[in-house]
Residue frames as qw, qx, qy, qz and C-alpha x, y, z in Angstrom:
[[0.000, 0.888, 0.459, 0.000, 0.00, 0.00, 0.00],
 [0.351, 0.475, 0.043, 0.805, 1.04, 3.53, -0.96],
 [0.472, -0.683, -0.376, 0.410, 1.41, 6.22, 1.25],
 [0.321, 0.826, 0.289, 0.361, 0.63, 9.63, 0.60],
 [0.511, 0.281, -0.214, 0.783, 3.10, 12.23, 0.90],
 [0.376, -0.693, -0.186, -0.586, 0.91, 14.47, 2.15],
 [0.857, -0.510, -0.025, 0.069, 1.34, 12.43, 5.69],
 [0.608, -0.035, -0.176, 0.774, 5.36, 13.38, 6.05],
 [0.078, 0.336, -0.023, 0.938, 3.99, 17.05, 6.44],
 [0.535, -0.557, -0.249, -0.584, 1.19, 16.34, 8.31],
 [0.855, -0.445, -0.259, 0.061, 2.69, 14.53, 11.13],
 [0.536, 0.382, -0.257, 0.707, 5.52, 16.85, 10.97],
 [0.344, -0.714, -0.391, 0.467, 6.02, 18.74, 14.22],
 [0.052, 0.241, 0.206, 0.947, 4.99, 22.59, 13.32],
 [0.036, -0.811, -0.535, 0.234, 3.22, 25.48, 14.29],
 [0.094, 0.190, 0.253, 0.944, 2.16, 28.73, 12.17],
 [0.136, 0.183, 0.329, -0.917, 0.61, 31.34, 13.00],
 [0.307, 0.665, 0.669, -0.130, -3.35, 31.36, 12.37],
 [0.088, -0.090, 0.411, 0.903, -4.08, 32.54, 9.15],
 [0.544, 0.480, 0.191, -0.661, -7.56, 33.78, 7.28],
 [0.407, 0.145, 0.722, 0.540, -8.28, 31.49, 4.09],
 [0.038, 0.089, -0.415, -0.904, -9.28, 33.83, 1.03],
 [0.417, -0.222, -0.534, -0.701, -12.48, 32.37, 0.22],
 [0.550, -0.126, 0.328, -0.758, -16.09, 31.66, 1.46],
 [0.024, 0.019, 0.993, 0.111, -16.90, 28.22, 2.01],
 [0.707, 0.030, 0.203, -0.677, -20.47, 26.94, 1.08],
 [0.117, 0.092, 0.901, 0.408, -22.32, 23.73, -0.24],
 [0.543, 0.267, 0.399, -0.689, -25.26, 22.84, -2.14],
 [0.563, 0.028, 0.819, 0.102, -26.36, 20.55, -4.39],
 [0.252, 0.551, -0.328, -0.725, -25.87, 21.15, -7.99],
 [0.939, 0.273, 0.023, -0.210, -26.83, 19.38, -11.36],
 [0.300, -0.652, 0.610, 0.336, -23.65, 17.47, -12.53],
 [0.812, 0.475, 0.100, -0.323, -22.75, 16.39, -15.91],
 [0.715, -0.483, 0.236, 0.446, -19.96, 14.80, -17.65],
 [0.194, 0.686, -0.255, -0.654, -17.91, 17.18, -20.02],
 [0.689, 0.561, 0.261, 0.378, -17.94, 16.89, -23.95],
 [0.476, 0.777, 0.023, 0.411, -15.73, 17.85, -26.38],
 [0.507, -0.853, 0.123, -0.037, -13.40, 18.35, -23.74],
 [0.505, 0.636, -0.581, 0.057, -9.51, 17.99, -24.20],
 [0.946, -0.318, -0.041, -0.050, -7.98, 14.45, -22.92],
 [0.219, -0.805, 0.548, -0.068, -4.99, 14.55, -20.78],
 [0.248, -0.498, 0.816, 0.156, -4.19, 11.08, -20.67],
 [0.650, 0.474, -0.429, -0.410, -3.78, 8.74, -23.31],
 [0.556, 0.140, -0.816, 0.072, -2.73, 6.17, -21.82],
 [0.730, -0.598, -0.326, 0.050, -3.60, 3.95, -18.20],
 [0.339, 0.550, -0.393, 0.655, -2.12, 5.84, -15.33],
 [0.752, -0.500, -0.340, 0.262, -1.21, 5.31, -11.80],
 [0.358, -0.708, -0.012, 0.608, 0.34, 8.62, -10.06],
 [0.419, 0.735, 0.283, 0.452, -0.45, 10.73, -13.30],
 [0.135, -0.693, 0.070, 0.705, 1.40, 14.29, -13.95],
 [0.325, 0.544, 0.568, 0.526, 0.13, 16.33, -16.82],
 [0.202, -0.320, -0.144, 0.915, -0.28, 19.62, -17.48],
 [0.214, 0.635, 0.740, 0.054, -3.70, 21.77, -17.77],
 [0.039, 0.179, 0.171, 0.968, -4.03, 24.79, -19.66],
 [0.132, 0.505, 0.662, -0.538, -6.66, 26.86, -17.97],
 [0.249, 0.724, 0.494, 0.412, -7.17, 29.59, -20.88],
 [0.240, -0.822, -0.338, -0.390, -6.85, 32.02, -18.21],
 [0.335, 0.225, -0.694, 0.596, -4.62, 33.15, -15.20],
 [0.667, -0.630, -0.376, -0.128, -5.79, 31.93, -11.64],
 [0.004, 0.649, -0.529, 0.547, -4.70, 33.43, -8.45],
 [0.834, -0.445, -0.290, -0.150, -4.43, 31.14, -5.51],
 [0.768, -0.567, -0.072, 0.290, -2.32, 31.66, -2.24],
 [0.231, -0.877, 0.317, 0.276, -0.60, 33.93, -4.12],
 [0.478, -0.126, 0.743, 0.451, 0.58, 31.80, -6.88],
 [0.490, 0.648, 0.155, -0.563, -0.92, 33.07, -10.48],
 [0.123, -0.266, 0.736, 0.610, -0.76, 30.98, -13.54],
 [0.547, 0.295, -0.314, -0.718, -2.50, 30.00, -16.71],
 [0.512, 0.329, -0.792, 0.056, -1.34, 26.71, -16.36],
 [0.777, -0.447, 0.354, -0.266, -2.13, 23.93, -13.29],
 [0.296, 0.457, -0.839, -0.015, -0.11, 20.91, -13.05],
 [0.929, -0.189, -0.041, -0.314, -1.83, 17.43, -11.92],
 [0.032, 0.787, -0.576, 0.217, 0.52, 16.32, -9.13],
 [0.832, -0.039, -0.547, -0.082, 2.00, 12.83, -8.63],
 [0.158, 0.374, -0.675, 0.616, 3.25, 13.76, -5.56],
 [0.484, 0.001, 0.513, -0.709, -0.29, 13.46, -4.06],
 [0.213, 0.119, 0.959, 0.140, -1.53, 10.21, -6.57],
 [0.137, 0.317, 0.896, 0.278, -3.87, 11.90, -8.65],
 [0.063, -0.831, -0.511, -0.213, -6.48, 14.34, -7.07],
 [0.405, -0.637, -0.245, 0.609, -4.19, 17.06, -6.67],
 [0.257, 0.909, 0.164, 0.283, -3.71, 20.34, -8.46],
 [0.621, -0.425, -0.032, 0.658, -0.23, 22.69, -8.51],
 [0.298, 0.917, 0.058, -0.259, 0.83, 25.29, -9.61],
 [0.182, 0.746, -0.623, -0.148, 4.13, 24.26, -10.56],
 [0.733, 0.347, -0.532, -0.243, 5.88, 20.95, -11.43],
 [0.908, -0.323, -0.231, 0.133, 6.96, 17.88, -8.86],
 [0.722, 0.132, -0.186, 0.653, 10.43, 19.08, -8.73],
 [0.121, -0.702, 0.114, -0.693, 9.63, 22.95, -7.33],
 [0.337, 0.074, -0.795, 0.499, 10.75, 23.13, -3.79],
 [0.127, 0.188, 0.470, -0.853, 7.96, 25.28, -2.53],
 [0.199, -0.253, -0.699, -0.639, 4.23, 24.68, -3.76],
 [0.521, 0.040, 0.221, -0.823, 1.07, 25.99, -3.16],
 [0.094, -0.124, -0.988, -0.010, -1.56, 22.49, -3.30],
 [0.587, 0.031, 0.124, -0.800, -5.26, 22.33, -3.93],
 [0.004, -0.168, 0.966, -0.197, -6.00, 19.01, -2.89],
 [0.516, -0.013, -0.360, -0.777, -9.49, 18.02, -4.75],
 [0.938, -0.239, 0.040, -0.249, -9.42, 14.76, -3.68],
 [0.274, -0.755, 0.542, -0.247, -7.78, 12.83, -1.29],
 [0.776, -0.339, 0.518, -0.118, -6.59, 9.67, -1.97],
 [0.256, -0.421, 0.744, 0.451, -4.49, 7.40, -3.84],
 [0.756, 0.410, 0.244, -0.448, -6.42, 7.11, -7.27],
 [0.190, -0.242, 0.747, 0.589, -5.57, 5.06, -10.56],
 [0.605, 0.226, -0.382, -0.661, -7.21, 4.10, -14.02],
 [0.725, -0.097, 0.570, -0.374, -9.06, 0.87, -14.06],
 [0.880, 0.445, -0.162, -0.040, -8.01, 0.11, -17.04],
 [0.194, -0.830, 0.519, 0.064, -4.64, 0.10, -15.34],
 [0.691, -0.224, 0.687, 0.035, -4.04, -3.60, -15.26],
 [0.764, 0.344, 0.499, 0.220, -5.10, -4.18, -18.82],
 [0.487, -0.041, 0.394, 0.778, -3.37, -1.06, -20.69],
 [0.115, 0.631, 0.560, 0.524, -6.20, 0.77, -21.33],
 [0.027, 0.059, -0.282, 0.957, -7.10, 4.44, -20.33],
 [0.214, -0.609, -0.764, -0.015, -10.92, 3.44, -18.77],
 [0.314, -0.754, -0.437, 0.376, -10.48, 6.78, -16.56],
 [0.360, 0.774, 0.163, 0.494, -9.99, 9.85, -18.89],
 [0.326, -0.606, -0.291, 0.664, -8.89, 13.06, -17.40],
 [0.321, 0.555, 0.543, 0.542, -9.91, 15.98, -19.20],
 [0.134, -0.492, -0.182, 0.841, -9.93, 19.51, -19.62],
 [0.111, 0.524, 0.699, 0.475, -12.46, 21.96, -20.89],
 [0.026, 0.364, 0.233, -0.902, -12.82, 26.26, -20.89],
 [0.054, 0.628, 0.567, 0.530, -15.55, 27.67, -22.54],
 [0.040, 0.896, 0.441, -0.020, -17.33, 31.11, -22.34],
 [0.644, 0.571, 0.055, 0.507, -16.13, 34.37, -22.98],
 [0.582, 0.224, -0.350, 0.699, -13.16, 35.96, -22.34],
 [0.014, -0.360, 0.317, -0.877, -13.49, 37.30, -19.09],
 [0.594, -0.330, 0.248, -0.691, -16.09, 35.40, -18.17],
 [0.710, 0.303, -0.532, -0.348, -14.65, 31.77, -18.85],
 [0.872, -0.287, 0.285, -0.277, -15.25, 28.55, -16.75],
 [0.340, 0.439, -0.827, -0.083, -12.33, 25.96, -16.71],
 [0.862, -0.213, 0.070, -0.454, -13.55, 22.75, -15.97],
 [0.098, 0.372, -0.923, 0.011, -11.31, 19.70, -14.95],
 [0.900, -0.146, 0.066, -0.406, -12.92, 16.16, -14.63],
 [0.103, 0.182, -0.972, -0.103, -11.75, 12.90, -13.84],
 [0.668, 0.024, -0.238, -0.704, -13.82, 10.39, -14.73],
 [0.949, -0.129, -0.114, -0.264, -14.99, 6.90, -13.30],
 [0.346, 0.667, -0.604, 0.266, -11.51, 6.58, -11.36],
 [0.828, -0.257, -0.478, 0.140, -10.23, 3.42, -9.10],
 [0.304, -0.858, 0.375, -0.176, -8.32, 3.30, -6.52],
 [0.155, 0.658, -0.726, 0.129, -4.66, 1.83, -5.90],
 [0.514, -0.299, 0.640, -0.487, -5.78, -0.02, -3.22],
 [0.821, 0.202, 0.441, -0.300, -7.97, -2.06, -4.85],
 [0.867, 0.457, -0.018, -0.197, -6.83, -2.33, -8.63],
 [0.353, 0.680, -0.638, 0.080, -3.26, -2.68, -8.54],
 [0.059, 0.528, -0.796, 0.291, -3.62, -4.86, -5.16],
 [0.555, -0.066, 0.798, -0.227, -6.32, -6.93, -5.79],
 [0.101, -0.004, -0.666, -0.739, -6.68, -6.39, -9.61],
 [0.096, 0.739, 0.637, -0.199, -10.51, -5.76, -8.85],
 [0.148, 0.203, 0.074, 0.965, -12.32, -2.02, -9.80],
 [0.179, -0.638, -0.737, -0.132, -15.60, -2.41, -8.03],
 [0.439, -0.662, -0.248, 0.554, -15.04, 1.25, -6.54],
 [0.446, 0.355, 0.350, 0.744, -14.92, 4.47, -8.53],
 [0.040, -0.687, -0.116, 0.716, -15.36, 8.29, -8.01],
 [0.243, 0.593, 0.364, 0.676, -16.11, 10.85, -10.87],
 [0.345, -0.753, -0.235, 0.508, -15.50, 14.45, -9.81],
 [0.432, 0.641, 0.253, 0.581, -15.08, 17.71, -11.75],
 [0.526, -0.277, -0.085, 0.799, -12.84, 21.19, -10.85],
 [0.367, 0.676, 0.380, 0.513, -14.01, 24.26, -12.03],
 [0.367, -0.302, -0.120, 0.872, -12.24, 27.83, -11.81],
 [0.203, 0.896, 0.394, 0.018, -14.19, 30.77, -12.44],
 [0.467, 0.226, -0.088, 0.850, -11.92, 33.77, -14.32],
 [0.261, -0.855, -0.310, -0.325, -14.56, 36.73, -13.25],
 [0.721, -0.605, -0.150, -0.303, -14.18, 35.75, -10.03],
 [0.017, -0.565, 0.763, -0.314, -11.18, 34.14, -8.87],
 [0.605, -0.275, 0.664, -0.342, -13.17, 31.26, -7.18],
 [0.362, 0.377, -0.795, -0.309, -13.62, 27.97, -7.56],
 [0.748, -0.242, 0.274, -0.555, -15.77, 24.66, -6.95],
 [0.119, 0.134, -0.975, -0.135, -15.32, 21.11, -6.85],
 [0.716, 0.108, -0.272, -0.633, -18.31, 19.06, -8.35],
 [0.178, -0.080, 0.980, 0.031, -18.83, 15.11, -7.58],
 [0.632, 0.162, -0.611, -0.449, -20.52, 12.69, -9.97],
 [0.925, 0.011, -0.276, -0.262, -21.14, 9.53, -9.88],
 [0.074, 0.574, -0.720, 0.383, -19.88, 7.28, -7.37],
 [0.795, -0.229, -0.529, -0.186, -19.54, 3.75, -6.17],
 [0.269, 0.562, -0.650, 0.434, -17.76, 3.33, -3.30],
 [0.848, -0.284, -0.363, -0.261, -18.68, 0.51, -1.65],
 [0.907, -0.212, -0.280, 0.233, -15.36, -0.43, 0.32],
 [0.072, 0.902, -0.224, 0.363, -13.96, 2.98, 1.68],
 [0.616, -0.693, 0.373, -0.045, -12.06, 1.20, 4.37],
 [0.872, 0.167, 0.400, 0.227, -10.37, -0.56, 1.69],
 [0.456, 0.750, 0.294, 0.380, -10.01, 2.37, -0.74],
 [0.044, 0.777, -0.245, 0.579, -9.00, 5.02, 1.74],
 [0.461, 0.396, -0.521, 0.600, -6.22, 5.12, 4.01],
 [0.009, -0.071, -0.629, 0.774, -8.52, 6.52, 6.83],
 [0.167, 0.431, 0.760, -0.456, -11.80, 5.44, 6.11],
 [0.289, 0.914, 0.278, -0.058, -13.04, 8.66, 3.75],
 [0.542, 0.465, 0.117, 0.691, -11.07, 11.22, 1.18],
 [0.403, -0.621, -0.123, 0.661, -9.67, 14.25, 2.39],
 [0.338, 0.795, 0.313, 0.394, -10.00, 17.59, 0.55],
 [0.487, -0.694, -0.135, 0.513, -7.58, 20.30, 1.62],
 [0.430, 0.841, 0.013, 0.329, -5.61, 23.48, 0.75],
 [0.633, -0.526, 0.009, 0.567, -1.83, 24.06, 1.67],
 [0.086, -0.993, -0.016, 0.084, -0.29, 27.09, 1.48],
 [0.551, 0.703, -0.445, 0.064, 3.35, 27.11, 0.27],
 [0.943, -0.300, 0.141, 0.001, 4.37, 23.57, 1.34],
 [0.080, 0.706, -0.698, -0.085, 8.47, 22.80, 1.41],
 [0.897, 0.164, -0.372, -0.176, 9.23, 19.86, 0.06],
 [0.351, 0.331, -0.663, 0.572, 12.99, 19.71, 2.34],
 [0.034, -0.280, 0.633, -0.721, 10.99, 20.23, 5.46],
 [0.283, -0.340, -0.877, -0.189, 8.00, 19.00, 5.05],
 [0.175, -0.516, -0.541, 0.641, 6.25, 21.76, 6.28],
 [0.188, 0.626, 0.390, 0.649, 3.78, 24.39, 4.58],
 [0.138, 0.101, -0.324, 0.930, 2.63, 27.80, 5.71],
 [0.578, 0.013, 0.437, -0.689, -0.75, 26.91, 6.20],
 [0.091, 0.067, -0.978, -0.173, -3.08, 23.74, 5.71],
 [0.519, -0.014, 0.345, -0.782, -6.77, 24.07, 5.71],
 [0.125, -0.026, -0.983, -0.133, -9.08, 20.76, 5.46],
 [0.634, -0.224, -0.385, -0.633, -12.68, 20.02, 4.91],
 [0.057, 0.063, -0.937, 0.338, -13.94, 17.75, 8.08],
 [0.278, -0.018, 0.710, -0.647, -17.08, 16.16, 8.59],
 [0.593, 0.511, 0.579, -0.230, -20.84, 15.57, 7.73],
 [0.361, 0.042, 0.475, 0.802, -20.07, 15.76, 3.41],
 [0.036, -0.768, -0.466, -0.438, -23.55, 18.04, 3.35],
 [0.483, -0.856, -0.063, -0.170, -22.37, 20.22, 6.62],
 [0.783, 0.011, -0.273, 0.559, -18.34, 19.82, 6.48],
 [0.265, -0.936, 0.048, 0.225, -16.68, 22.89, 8.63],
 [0.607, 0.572, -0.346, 0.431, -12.83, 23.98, 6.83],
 [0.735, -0.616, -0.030, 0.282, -10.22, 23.84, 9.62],
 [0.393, 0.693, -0.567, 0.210, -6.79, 25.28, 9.69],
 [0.895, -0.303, -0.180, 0.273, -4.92, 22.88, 11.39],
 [0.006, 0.811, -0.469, 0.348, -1.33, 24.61, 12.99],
 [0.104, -0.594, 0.791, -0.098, -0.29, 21.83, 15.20],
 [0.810, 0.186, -0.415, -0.370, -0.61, 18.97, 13.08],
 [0.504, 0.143, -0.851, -0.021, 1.56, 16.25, 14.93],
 [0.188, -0.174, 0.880, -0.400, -0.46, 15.44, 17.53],
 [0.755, 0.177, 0.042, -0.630, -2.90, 14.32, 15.37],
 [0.541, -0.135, 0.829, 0.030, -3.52, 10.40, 14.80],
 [0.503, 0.504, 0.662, 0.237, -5.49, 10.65, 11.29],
 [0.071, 0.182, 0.285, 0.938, -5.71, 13.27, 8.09],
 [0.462, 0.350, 0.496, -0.647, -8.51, 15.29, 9.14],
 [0.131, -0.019, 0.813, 0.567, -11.23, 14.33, 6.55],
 [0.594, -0.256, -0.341, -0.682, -15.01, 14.05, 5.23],
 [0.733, -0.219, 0.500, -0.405, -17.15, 10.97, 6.61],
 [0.745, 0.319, 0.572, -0.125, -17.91, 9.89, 3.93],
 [0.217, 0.037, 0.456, 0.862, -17.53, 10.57, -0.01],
 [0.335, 0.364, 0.065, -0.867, -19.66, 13.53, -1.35],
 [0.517, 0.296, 0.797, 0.100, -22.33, 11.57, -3.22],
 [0.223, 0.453, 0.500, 0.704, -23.95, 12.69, -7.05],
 [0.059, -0.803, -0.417, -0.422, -24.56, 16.10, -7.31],
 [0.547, -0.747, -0.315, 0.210, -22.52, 17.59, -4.09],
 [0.481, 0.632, -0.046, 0.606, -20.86, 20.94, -4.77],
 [0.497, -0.548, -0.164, 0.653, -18.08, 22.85, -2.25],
 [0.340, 0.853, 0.029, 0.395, -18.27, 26.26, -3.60],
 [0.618, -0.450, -0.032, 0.644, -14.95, 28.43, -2.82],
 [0.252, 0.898, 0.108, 0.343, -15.91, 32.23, -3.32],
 [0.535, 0.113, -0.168, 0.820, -12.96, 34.43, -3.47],
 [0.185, -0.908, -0.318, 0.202, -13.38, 37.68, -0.92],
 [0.339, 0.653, 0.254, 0.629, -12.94, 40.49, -2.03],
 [0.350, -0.450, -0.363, 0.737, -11.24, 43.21, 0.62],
 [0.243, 0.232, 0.163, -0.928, -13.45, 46.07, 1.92],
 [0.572, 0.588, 0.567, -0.072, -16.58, 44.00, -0.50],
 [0.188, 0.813, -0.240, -0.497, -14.26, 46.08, -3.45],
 [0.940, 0.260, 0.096, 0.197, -12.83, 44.23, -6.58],
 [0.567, -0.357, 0.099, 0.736, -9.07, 45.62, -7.34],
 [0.256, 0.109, 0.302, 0.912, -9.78, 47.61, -9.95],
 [0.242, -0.848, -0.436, -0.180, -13.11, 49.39, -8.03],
 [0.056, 0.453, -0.337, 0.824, -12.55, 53.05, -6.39],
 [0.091, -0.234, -0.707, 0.662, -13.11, 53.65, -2.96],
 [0.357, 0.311, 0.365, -0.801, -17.16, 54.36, -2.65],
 [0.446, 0.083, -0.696, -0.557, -18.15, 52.52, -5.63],
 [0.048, 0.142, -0.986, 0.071, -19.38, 50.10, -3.61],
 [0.628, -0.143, -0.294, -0.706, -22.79, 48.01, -4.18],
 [0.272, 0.049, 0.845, -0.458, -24.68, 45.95, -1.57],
 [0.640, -0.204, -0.432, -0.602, -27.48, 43.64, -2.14],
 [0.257, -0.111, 0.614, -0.738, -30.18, 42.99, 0.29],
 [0.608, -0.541, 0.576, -0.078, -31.35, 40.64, 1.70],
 [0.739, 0.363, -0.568, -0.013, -29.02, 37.69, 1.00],
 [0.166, 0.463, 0.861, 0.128, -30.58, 35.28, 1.15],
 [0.454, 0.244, 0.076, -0.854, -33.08, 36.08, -0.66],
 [0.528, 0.291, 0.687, -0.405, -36.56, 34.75, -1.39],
 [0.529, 0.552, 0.584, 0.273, -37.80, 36.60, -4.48],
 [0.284, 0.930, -0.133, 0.191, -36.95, 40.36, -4.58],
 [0.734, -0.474, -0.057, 0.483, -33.68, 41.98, -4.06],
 [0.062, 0.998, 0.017, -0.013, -32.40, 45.35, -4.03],
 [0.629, 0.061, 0.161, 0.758, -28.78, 46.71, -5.18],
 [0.015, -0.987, -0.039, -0.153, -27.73, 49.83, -3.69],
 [0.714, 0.293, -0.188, 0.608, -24.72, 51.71, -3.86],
 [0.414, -0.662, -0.486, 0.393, -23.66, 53.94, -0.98],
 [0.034, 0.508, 0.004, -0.861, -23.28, 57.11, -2.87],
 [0.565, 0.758, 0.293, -0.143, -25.22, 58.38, -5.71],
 [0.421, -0.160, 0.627, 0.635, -23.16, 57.87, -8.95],
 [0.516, 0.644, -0.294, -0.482, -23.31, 59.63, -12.23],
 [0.199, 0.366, -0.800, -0.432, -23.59, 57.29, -15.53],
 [0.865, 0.022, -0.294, -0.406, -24.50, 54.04, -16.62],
 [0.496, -0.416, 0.734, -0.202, -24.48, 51.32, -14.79],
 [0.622, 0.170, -0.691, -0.327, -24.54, 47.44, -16.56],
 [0.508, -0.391, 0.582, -0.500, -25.92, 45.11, -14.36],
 [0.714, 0.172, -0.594, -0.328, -25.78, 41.42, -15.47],
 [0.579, -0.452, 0.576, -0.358, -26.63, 38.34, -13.29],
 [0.435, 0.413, -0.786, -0.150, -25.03, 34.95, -13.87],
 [0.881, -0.358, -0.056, -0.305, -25.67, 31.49, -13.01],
 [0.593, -0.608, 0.495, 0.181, -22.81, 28.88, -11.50],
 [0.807, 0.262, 0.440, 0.294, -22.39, 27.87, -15.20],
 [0.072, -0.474, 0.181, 0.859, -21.48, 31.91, -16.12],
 [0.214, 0.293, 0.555, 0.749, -24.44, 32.05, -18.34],
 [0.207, -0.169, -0.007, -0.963, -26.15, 35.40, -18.32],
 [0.063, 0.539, 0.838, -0.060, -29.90, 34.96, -16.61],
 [0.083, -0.898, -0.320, 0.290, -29.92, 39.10, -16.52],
 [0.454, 0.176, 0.245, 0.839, -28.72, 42.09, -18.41],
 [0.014, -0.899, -0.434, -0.060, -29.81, 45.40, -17.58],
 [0.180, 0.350, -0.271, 0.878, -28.15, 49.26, -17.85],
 [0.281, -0.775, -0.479, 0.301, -28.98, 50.86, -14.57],
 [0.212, 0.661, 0.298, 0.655, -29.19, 54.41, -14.32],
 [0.497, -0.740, 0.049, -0.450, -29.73, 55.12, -10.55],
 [0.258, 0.405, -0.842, 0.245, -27.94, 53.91, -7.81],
 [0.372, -0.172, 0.870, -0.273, -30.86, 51.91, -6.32],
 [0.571, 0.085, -0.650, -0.494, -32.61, 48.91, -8.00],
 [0.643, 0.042, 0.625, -0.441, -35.34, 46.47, -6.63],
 [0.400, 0.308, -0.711, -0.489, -35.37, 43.51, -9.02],
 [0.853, -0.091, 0.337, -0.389, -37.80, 40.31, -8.99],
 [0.287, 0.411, -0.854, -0.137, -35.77, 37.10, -9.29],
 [0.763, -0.028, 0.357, -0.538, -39.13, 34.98, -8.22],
 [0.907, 0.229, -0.075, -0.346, -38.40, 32.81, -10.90],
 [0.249, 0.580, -0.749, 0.202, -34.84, 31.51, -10.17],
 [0.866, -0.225, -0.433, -0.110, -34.53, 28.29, -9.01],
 [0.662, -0.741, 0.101, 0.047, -32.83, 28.09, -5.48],
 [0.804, 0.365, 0.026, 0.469, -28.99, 28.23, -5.95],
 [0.290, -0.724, 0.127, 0.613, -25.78, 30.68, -5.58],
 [0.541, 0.717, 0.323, 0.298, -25.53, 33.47, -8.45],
 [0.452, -0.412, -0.157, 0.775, -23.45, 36.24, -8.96],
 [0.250, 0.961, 0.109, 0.051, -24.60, 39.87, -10.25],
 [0.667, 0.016, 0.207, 0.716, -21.81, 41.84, -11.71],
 [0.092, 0.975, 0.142, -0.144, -22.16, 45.82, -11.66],
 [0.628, 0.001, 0.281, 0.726, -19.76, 47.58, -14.16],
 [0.247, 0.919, 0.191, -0.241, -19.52, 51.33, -15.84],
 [0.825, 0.498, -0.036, 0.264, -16.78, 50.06, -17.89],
 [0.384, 0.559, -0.582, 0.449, -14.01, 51.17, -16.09],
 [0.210, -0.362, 0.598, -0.684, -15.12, 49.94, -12.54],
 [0.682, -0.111, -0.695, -0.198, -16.57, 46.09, -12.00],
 [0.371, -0.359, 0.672, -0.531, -17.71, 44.67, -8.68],
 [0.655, -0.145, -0.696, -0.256, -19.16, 40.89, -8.65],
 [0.402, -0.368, 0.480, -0.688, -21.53, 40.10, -5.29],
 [0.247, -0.004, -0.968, 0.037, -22.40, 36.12, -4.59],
 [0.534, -0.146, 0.287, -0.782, -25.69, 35.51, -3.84],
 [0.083, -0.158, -0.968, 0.176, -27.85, 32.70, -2.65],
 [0.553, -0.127, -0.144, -0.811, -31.57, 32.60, -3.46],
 [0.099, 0.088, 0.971, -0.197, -33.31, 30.09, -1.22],
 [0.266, -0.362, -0.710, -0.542, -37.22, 28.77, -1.54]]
């Protein structure tokens, strides 16, 4: 049995200071489909894969900012870098935890795709990673079985900065078999040293997979297990990870631009007011988690009362622009 690296840094003996992670955690339960026409990383069966994913787009994360991600074998599969195995320092978005392979592994075939796939337009384009209908070590290499499989899909928003992980279809009948501790582990580490085995921060999903809480963890060895889910997220469970935005201001908003919408939640209206009265046109466009337009309106005033009665329950974002000044606000219509 393999043994994830991840564990030499987690049982390492360290403490850092408490830090603030960037984004807003939520869930909720989304449709989930599997991509077309999507580009296929591997071409062949693979077992600790490393491949590189053009995003289309540069992402920021922890301070790292590329176009580019790197699918890391350091972590067997469901990890995400920004740079290549061999960088001493890396930032790690750790989609899923655990030690995955193709099921076609045994016979030569690539059964478990990985793929990549941006679409919409510029500025407002959705990268989408997926693996698809993936084993696990455990089982196919060491008991040449595959009765066990995950399907699970990445997607970075450019707008926005944030980002969500999606789960599919999923058997997973023998998790004490499959995973190292029972359930997968989903985490985010903060420039990790490879020499010391130590990062500058380490935050981790734990608990109920409809009601998980993010943790930083800071003094990791006196822990006896990776923190983790319970369970695996079953079809259709989405972790959204909205990027915050300091003072509620994007970077390229002036000071007093700023627009608030009330209430969020919201039911069926909701109002967007800005705290000073602004000359011009506003553009006000409101998007679903797929980034296609549901709304498009110039605004003229700085307050607006809009009926979104007909939206189905869900997190959207409204975008308010006057073409040199953009703010995007995350909302959450419930029933």
């Amino acid at each position: 049995m393999k043994k994830v690296i991840l564990s030499a840094f987690l049982f390492a003996s360290l403490l850092i200071q408490a830090q603030v992670f960037p984004y807003e955690f939520s869930v909720s339960t989304e449709s989930y489909s599997d991509l077309e026409n999507a580009t296929v990383l591997s071409t062949e069966a693979w077992d600790d894969p490393a491949y590189l994913i053009p995003l289309g787009f540069e992402f920021e994360f922890m301070g790292s900012t590329s176009s580019n991600l790197y699918i890391s074998p350091l972590l067997y599969g469901g990890a995400l870098g920004f740079t290549d195995q061999f960088d001493l320092v890396q930032d790690l978005l750790i989609v899923y935890g655990s030690d995955l392979i193709d099921i076609g592994y045994n016979e030569e075939l690539n059964l478990s795709p990985i793929s990549v796939l941006t679409e919409g337009d510029p500025g407002f384009r959705i990268a989408k990673i997926e693996w698809k209908t993936c084993g696990f070590y455990n089982e196919v290499a060491e008991q040449m079985t595959s009765g066990n499989r995950v399907s699970f899909q990445f997607w970075i928003y450019e707008e926005t900065g944030s980002f969500e992980i999606r789960f599919g279809s999923a058997s997973v009948k023998q998790p004490d078999l499959v995973h190292d501790d029972g359930a997968p582990y989903i985490a985010f580490v903060d420039d990790l040293n490879l020499e010391t085995n130590t990062p500058a921060g380490s935050w981790f999903l734990e608990g109920p997979v409809l009601n998980p809480s993010l943790n930083l963890y800071t003094d990791i060895n006196s822990l006896q297990f990776v923190p983790n889910l319970d369970s695996d997220p079953y079809f259709g469970i989405t972790y959204h990870f909205t990027k915050q935005i300091s003072s509620g201001m994007a970077n390229n908003q002036l000071k007093g631009n700023t627009w608030n919408a009330y209430p969020n939640p919201f039911k069926s209206n909701i109002t967007f007011q800005n705290d000073e009265k602004l000359a011009g046109a506003w553009m006000l466009e409101l998007r679903d988690m797929t980034g296609s337009i549901l709304l498009k309106e110039n605004i003229q005033r700085n307050l607006i009362n809009s009926s979104l009665s007909d939206l189905p329950s869900g997190i959207y974002f409204a975008t308010l622009s006057n073409g040199t000044d953009v703010q995007t606000i995350k909302l959450c219509k419930q029933e």
